[in-house]
Gaussian input, Z-matrix of N, CA and C with variables (Angstrom, degrees):
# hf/3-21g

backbone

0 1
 N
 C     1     B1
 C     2     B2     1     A1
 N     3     B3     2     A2     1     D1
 C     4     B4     3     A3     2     D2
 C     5     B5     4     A4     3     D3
 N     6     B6     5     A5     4     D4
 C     7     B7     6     A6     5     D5
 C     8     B8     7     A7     6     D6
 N     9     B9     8     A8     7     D7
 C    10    B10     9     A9     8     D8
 C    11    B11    10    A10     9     D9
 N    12    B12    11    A11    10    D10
 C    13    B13    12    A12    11    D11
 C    14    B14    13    A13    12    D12
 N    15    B15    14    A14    13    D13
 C    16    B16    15    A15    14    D14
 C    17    B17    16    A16    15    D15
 N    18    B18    17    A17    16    D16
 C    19    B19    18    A18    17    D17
 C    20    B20    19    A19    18    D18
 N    21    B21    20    A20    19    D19
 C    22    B22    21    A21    20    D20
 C    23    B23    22    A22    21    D21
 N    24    B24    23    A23    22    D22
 C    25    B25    24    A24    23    D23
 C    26    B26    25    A25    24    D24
 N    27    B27    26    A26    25    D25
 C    28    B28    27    A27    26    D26
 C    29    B29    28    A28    27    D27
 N    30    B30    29    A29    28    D28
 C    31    B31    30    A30    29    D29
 C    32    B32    31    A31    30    D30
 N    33    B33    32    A32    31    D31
 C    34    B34    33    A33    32    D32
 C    35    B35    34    A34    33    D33
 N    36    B36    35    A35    34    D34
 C    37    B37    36    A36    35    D35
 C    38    B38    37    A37    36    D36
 N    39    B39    38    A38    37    D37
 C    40    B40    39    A39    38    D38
 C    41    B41    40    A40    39    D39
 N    42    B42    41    A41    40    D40
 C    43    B43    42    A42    41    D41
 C    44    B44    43    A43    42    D42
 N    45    B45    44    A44    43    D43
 C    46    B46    45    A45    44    D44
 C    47    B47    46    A46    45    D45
 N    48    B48    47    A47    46    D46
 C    49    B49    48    A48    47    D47
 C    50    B50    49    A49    48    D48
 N    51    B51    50    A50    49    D49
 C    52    B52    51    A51    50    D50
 C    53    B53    52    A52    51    D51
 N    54    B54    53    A53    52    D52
 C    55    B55    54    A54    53    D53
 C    56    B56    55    A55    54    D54
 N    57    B57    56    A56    55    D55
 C    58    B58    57    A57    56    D56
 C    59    B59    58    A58    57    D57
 N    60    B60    59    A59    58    D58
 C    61    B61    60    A60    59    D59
 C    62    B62    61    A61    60    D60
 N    63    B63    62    A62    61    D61
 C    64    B64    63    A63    62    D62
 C    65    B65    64    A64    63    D63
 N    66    B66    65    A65    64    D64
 C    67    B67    66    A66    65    D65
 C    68    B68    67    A67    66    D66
 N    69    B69    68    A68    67    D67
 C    70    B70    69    A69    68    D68
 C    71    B71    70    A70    69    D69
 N    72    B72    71    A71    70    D70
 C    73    B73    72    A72    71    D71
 C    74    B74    73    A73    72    D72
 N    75    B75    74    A74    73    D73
 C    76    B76    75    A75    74    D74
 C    77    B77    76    A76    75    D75
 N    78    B78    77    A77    76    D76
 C    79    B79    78    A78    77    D77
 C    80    B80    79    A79    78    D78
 N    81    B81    80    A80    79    D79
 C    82    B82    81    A81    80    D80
 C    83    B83    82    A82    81    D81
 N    84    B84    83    A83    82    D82
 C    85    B85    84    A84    83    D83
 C    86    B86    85    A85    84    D84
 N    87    B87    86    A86    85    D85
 C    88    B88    87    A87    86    D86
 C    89    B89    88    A88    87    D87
 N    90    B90    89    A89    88    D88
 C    91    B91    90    A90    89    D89
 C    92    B92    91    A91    90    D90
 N    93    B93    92    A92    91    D91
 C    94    B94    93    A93    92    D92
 C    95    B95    94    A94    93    D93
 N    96    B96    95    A95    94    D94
 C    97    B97    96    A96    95    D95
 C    98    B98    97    A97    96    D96
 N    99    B99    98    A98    97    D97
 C   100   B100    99    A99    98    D98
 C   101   B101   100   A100    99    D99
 N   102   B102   101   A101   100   D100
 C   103   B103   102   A102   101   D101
 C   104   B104   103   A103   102   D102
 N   105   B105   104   A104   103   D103
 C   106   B106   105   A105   104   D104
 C   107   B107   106   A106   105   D105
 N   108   B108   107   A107   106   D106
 C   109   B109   108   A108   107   D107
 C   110   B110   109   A109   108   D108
 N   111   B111   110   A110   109   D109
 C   112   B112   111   A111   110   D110
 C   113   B113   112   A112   111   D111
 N   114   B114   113   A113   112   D112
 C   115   B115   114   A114   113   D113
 C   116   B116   115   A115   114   D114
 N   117   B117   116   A116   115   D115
 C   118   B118   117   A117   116   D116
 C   119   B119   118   A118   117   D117
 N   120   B120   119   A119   118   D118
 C   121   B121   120   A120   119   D119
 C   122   B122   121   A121   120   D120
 N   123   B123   122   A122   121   D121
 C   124   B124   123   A123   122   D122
 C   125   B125   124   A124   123   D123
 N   126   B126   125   A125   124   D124
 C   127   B127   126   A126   125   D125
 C   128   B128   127   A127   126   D126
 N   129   B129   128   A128   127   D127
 C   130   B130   129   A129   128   D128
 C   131   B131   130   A130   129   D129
 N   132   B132   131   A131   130   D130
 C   133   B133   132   A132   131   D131
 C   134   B134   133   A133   132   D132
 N   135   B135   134   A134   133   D133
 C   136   B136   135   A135   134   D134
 C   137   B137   136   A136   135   D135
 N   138   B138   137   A137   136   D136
 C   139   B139   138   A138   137   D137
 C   140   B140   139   A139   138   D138
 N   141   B141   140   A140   139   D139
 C   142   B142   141   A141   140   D140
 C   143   B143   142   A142   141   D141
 N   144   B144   143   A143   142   D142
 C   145   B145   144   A144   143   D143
 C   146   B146   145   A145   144   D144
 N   147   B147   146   A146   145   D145
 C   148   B148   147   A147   146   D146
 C   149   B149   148   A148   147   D147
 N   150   B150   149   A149   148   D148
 C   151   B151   150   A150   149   D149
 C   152   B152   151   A151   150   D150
 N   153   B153   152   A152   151   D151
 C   154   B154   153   A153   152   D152
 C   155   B155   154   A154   153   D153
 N   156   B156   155   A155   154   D154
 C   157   B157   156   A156   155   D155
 C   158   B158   157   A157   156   D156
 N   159   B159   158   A158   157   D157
 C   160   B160   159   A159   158   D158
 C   161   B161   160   A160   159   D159
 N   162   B162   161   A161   160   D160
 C   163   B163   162   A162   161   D161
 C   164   B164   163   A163   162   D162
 N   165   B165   164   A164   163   D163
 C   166   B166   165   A165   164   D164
 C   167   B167   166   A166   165   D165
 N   168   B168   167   A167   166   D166
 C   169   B169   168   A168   167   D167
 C   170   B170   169   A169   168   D168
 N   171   B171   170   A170   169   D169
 C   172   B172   171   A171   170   D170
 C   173   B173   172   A172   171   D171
 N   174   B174   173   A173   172   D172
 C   175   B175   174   A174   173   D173
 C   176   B176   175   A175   174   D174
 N   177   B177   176   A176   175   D175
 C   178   B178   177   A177   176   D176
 C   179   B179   178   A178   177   D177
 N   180   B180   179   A179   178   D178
 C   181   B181   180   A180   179   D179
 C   182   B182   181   A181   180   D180
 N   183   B183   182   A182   181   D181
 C   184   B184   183   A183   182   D182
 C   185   B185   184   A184   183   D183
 N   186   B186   185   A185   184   D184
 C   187   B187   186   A186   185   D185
 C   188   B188   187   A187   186   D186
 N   189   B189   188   A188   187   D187
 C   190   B190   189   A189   188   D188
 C   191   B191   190   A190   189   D189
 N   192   B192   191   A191   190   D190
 C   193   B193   192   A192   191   D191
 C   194   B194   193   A193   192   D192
 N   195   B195   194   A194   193   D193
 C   196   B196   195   A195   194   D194
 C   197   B197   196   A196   195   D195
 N   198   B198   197   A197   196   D196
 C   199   B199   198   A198   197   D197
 C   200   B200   199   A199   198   D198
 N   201   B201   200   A200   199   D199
 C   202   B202   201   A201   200   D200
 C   203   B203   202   A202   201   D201
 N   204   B204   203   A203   202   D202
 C   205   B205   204   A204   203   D203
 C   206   B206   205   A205   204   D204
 N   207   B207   206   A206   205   D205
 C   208   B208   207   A207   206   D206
 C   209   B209   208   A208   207   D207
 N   210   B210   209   A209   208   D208
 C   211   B211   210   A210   209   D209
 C   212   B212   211   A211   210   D210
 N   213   B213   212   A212   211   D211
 C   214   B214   213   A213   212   D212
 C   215   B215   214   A214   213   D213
 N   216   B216   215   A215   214   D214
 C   217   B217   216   A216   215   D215
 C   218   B218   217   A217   216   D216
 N   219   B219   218   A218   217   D217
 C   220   B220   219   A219   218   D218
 C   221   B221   220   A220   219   D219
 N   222   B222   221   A221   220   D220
 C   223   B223   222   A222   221   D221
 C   224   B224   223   A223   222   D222
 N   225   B225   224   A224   223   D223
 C   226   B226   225   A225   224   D224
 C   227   B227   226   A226   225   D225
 N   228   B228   227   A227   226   D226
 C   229   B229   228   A228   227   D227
 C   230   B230   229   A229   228   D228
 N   231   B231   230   A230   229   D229
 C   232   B232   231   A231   230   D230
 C   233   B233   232   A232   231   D231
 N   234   B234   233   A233   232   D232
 C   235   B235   234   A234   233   D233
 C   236   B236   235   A235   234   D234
 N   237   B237   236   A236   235   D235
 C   238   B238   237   A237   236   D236
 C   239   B239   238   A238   237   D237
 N   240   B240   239   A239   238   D238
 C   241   B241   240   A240   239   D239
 C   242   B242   241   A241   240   D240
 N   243   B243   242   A242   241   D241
 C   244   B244   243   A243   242   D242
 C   245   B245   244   A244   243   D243
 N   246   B246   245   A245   244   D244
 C   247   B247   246   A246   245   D245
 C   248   B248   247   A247   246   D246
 N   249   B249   248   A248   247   D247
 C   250   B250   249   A249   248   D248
 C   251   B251   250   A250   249   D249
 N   252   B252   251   A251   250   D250
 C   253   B253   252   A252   251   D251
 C   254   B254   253   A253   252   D252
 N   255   B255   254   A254   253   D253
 C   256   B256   255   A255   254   D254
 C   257   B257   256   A256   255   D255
 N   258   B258   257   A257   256   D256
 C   259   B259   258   A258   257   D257
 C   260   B260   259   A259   258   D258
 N   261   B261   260   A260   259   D259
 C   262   B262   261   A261   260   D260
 C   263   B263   262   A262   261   D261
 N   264   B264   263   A263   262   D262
 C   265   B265   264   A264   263   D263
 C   266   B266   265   A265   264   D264
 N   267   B267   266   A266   265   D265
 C   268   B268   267   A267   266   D266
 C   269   B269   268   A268   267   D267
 N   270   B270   269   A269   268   D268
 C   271   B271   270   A270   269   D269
 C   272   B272   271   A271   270   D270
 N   273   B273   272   A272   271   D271
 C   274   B274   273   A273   272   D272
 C   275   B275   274   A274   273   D273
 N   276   B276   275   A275   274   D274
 C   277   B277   276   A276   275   D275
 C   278   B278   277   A277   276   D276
 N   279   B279   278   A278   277   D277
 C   280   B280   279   A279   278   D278
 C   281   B281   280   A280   279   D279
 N   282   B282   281   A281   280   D280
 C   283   B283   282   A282   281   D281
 C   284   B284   283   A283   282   D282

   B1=1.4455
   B2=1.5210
   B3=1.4683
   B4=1.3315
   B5=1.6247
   B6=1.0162
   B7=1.3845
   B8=1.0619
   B9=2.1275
   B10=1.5244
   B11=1.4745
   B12=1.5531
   B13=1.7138
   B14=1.2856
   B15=1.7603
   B16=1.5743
   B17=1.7155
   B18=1.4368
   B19=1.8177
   B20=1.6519
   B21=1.2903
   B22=1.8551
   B23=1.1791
   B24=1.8865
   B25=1.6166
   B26=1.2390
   B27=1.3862
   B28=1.1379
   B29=2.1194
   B30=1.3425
   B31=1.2903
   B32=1.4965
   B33=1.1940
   B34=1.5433
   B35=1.2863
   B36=1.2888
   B37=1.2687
   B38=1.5334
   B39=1.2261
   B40=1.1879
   B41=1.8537
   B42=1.7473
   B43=1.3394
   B44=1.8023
   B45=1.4561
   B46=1.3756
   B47=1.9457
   B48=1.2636
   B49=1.2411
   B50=1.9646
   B51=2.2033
   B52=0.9925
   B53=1.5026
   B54=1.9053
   B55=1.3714
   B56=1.3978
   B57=1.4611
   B58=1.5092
   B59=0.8218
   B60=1.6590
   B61=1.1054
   B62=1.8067
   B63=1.0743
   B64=1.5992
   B65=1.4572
   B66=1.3273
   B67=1.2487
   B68=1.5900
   B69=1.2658
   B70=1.4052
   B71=1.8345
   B72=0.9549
   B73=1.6437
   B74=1.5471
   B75=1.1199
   B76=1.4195
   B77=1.8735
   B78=1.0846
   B79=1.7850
   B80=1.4394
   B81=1.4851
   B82=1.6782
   B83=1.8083
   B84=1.5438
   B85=1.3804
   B86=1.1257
   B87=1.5654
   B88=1.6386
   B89=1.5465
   B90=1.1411
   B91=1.1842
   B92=1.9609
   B93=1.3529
   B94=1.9298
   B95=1.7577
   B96=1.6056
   B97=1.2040
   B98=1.5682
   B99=1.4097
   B100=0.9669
   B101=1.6720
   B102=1.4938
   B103=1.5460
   B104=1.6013
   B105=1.4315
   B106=1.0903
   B107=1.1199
   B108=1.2489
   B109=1.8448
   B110=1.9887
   B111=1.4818
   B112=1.5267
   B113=1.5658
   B114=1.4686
   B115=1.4879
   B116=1.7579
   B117=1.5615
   B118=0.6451
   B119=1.6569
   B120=1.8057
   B121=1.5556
   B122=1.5247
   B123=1.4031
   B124=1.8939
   B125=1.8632
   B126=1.3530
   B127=1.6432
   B128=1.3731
   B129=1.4923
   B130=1.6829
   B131=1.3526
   B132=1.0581
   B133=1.6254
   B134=1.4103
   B135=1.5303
   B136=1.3109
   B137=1.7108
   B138=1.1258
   B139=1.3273
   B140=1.5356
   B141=1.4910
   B142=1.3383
   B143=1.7007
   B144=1.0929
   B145=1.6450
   B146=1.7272
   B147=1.1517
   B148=1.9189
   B149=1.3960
   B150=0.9865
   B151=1.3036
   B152=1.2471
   B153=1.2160
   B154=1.9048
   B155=1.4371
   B156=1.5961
   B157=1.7109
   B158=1.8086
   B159=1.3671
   B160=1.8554
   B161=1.3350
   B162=1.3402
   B163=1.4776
   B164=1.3186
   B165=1.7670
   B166=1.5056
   B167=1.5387
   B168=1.6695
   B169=1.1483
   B170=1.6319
   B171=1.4565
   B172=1.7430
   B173=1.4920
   B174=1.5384
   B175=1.0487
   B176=1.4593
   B177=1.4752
   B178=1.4456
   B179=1.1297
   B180=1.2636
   B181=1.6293
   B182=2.3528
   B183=1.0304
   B184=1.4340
   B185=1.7943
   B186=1.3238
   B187=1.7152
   B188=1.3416
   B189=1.8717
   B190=1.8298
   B191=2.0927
   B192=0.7454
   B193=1.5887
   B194=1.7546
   B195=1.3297
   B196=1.6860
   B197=1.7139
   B198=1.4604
   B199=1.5057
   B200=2.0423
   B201=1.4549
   B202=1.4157
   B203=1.9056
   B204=1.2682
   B205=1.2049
   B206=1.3733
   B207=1.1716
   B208=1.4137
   B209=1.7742
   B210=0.9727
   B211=1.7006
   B212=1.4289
   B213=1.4576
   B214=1.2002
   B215=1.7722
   B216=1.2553
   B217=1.2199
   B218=1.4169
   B219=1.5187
   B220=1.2549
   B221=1.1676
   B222=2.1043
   B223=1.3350
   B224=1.2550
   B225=1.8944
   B226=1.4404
   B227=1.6249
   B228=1.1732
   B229=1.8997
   B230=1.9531
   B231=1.2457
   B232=1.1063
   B233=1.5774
   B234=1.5219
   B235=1.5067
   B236=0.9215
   B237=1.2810
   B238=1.2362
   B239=1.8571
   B240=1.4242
   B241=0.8348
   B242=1.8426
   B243=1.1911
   B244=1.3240
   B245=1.6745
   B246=1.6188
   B247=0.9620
   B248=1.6365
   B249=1.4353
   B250=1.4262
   B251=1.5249
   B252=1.2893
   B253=1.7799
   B254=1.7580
   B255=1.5612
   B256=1.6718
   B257=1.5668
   B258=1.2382
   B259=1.7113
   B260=1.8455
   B261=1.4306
   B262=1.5392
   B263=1.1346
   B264=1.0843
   B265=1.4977
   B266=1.2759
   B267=1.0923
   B268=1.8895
   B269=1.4993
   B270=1.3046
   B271=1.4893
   B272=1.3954
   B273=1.7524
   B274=1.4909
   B275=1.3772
   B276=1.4401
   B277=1.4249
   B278=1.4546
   B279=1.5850
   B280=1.0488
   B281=1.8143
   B282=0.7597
   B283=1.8902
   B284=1.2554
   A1=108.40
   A2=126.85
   A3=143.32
   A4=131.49
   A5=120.60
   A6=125.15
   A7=103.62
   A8=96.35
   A9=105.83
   A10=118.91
   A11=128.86
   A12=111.65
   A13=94.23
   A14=105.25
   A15=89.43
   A16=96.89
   A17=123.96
   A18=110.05
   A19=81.69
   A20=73.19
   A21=87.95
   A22=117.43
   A23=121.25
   A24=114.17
   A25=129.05
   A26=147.28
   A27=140.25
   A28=91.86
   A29=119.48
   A30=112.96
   A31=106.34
   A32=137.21
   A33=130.21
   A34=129.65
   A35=114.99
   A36=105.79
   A37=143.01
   A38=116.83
   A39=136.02
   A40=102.79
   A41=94.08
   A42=95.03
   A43=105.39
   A44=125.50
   A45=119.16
   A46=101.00
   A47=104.24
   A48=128.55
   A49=117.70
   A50=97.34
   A51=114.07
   A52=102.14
   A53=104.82
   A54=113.77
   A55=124.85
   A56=124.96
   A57=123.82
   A58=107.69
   A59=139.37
   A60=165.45
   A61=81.00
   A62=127.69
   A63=141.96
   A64=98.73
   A65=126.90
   A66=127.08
   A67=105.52
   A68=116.12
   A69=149.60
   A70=98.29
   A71=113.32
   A72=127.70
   A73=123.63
   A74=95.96
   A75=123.83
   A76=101.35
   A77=87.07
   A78=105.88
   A79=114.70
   A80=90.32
   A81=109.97
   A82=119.13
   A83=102.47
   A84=105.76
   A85=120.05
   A86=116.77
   A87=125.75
   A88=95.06
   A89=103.61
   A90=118.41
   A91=105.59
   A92=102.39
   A93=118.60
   A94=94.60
   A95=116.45
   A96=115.58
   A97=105.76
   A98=125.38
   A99=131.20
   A100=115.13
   A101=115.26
   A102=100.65
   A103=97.74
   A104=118.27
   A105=156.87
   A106=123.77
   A107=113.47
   A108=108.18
   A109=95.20
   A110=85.57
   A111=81.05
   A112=88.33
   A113=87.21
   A114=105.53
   A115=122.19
   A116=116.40
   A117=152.24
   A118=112.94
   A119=120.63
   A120=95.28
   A121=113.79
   A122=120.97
   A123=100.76
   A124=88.46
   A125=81.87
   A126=95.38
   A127=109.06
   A128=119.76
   A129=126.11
   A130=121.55
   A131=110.82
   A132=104.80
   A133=113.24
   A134=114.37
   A135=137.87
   A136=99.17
   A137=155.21
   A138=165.65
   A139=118.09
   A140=104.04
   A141=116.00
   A142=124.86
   A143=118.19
   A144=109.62
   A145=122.21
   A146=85.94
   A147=84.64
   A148=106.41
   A149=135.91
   A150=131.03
   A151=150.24
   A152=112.87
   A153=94.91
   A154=114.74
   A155=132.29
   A156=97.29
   A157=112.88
   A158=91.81
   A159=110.35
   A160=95.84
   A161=138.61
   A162=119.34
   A163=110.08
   A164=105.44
   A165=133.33
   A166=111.06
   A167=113.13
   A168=111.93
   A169=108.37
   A170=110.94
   A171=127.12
   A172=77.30
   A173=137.51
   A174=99.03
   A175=139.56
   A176=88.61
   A177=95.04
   A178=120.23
   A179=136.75
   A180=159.95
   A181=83.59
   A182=97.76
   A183=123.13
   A184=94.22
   A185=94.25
   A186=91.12
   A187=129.19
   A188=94.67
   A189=99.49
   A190=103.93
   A191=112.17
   A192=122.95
   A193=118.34
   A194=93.29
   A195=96.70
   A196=124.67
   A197=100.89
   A198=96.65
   A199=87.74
   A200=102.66
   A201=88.67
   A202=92.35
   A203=104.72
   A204=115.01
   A205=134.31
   A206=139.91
   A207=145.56
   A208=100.63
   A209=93.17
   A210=103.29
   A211=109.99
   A212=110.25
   A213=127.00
   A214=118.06
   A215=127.22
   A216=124.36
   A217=101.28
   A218=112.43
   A219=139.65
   A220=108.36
   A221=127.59
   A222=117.83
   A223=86.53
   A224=101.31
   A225=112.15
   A226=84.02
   A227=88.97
   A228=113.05
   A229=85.86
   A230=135.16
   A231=151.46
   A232=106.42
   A233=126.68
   A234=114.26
   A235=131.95
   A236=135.78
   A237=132.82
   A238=98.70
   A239=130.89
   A240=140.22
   A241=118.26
   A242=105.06
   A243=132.24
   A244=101.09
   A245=132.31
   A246=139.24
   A247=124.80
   A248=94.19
   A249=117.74
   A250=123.15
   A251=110.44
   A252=120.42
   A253=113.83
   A254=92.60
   A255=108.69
   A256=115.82
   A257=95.45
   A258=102.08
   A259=90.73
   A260=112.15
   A261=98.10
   A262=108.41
   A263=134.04
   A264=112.72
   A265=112.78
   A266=138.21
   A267=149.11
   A268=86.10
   A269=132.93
   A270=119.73
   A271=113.89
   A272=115.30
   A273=104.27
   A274=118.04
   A275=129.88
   A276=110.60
   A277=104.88
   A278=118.79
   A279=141.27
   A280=94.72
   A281=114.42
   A282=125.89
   A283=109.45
   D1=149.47
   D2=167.70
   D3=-103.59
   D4=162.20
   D5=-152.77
   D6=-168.31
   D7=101.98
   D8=168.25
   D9=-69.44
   D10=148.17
   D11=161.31
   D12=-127.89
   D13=146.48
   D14=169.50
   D15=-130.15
   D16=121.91
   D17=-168.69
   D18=-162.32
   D19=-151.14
   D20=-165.86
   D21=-116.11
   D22=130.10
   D23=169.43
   D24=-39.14
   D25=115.03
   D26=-163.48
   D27=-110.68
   D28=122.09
   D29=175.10
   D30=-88.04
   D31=13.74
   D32=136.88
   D33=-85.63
   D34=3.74
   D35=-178.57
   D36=77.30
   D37=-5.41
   D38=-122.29
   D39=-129.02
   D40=-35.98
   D41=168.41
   D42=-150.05
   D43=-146.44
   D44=170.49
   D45=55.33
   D46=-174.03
   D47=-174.08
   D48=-14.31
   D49=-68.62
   D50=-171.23
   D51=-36.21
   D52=-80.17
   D53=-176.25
   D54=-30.25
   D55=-67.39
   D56=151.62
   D57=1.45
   D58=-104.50
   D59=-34.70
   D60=-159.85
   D61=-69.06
   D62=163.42
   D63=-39.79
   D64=-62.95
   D65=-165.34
   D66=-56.73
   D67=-64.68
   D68=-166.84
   D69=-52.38
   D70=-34.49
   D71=179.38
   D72=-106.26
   D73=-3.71
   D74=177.86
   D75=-76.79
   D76=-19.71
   D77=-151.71
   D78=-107.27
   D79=-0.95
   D80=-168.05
   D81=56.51
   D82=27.79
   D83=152.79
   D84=-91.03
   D85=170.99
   D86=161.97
   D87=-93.78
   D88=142.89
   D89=-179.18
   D90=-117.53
   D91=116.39
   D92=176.63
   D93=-94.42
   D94=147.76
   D95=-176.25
   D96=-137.27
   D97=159.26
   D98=168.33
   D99=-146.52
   D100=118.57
   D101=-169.65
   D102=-99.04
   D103=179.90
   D104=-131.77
   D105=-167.60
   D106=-34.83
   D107=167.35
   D108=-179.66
   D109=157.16
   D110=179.00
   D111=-122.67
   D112=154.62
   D113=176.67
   D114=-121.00
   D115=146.58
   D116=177.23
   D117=-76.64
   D118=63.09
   D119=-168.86
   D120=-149.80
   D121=163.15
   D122=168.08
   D123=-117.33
   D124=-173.16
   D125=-176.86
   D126=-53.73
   D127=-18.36
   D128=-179.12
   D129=-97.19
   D130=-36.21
   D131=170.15
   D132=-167.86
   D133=148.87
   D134=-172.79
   D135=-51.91
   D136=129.37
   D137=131.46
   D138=-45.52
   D139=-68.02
   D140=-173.48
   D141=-165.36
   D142=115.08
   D143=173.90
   D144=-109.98
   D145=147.01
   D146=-178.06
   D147=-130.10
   D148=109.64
   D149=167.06
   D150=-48.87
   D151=142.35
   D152=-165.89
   D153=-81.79
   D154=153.40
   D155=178.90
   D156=-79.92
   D157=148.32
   D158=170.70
   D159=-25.23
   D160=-50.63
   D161=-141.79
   D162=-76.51
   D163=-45.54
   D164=166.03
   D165=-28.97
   D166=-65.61
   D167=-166.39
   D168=-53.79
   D169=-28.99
   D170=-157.45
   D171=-68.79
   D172=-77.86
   D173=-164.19
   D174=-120.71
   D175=56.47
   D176=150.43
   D177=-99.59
   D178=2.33
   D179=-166.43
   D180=-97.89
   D181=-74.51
   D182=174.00
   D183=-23.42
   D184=-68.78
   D185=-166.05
   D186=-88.70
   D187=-8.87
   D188=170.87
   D189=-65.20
   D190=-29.33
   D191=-170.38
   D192=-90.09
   D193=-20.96
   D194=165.96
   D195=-50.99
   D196=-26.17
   D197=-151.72
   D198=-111.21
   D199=-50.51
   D200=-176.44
   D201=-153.43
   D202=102.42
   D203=165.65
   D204=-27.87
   D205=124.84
   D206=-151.58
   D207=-102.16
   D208=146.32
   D209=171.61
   D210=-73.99
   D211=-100.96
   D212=178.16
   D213=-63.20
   D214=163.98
   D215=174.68
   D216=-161.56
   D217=153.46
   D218=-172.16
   D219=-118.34
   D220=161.69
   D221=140.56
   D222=-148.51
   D223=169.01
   D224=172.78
   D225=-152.62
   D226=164.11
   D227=159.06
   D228=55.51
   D229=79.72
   D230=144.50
   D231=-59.03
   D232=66.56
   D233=175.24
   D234=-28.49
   D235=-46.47
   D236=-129.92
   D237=-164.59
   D238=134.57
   D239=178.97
   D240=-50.19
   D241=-39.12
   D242=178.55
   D243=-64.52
   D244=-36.47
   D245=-178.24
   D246=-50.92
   D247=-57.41
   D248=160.28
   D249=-25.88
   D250=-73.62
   D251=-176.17
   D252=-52.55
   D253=-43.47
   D254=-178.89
   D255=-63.83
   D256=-27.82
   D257=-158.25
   D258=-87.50
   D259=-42.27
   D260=174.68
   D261=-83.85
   D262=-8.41
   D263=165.98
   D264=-72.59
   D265=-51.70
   D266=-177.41
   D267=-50.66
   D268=-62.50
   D269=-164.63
   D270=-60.71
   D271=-44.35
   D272=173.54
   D273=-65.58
   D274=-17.77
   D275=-166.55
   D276=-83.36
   D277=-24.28
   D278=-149.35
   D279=-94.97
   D280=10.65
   D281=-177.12
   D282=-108.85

């Protein structure tokens, strides 16, 4: 089984993508990813985030599902308001 995520690079590791990604495989899934913003952070505090643009995330959502469709799916860290509409749309077409 597969497992879309779509959230944010976290450069500690600690939460966002990495962790997922550990978690998600932890579990004996494959884990498909799509980021959203990268961050700027240590285990203590956020530094800096920049967001990825909406369209980007669409298709990497778009192209995790091209090859072998994911079951379940996740998101976190939705940047940007604009993120939202795109991200369910890529998932419904992608169904």
């Amino acid at each position: 089984m597969r497992a879309v995520l779509a959230t944010g690079l976290d450069s500690s590791g600690g939460a966002g993508l990495a962790r997922d990604v550990a978690t998600i495989t932890g579990m004996g899934l494959h884990a498909k990813v799509a980021a959203t913003a990268v961050t700027a952070q240590s285990l203590a505090a956020v530094r800096r985030v920049v967001p990825l643009a909406p369209e980007l995330v669409a298709a990497q959502i778009a192209a995790a599902f091209e090859d072998l469709a994911p079951s379940p799916s996740g998101s976190a860290l939705l940047s940007t308001p604009r993120s939202r509409p795109l991200m369910a749309a890529a998932l419904a077409q992608a169904r």
